[in-house]
N, C-alpha and C positions, 0 to 999 in steps of 0.2 A: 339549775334553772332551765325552764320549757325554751327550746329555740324555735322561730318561728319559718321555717322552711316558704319559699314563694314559686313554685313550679307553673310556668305556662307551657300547655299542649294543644298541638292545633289538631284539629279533627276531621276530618271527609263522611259529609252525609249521604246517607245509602240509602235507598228504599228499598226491599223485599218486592222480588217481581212475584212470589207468590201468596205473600199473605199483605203485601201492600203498606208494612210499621215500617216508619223511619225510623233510623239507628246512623249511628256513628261510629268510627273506627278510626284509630292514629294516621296519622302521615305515611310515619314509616311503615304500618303494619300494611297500609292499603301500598303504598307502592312496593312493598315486598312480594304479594301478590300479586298485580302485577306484571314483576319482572322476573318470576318463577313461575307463572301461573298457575299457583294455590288456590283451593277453596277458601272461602270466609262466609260463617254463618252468621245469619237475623236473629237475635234474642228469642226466637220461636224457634230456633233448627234448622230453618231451608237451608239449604248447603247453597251459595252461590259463587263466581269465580270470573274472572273478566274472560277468557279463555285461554288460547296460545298467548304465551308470553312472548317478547319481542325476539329475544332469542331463538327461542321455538320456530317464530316464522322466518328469521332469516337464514335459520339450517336449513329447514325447508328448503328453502330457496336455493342456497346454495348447491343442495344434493341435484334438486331438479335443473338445476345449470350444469352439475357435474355430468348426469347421466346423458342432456342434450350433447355436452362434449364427447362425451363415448359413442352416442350414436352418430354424429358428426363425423367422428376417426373411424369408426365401423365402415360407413358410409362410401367415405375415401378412399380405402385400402380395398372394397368393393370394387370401387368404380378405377385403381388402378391395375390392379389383378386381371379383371376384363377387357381392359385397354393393351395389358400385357397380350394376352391368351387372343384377341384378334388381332394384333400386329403380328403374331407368330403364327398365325393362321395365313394370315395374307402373303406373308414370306415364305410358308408353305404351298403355297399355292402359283404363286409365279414362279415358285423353284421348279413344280414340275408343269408350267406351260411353258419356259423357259426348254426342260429336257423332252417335252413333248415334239416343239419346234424343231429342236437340233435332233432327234431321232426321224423327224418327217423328212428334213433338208437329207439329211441321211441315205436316206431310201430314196429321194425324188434322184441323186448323185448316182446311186447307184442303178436306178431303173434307166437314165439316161447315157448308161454304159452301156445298158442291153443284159442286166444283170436280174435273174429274176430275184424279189425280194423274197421271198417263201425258200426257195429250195436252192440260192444262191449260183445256182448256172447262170453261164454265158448263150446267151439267142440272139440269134439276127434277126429273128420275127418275135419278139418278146409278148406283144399285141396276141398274137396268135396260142403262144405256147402259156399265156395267161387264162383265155379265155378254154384253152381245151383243158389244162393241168390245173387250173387254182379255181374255178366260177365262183366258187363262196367267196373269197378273197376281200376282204375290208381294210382300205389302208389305212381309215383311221385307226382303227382297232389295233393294227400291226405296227403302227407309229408309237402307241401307248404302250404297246408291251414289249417293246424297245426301250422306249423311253424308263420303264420301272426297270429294264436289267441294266440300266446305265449303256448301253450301247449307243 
């Protein structure tokens, strides 16, 4: 004997954005789409499709949060490196107006012994034996390259 089957299915109406027929497609079939973002065609062919599926956009998303993160720590490690490399510039630098100073104090000690700084003799007239033996004579100049042989 014939059984009598009673099936209900619910449908979502579509219309073709290019040839403009309504049509109908399942529940599932339209939320499969979707949540894959598959095509589905009109009874005529158009290929139509909702686009990125939800998923799709929250990779998306995800990636471009990731990459902000990478440039973030790029960023960082930029901006500590250079923070490094002029602290050590600066300590470089007081290192030697530190030995600049203590090679001048140096020389002012010893000129006020009567010692000349160039050729390390003893003068009573220092003044003088300066002015006829050294005239080029620059003590900053002679202070600095004191200073770089650590003396």
């Amino acid at each position: 004997m014939p059984e009598t089957m009673v099936r209900q299915t619910t449908f979502v109406l579509h219309t073709c954005a290019k040839c403009m027929i309504e049509f109908a497609i399942t529940t599932g079939a339209d939320f499969r789409c979707k949540q894959e973002g598959k095509d589905f065609y009109c009874p005529n062919g158009h290929s139509l499709s909702y686009g990125k599926s939800e998923a799709d956009r929250l990779r998306d998303t995800l990636a471009a949060k990731d990459r902000e993160l990478e440039i973030e720590a790029s960023n960082k490690k930029w901006y500590a490196d250079r923070l490094a490399s002029e602290q050590a510039s600066h300590r470089r630098t007081v290192n030697q107006l530190n030995g600049t100073r203590g090679a001048l104090t140096r020389v002012k000690r010893r000129v006020s012994a009567g010692r000349c700084p160039c050729c390390s003799n003893q003068f009573k007239d220092l003044e003088r034996h300066m002015k006829n033996q050294h005239p080029k004579w620059d003590p900053g100049a002679h202070a600095e390259a004191l200073a770089e042989k650590g003396e």
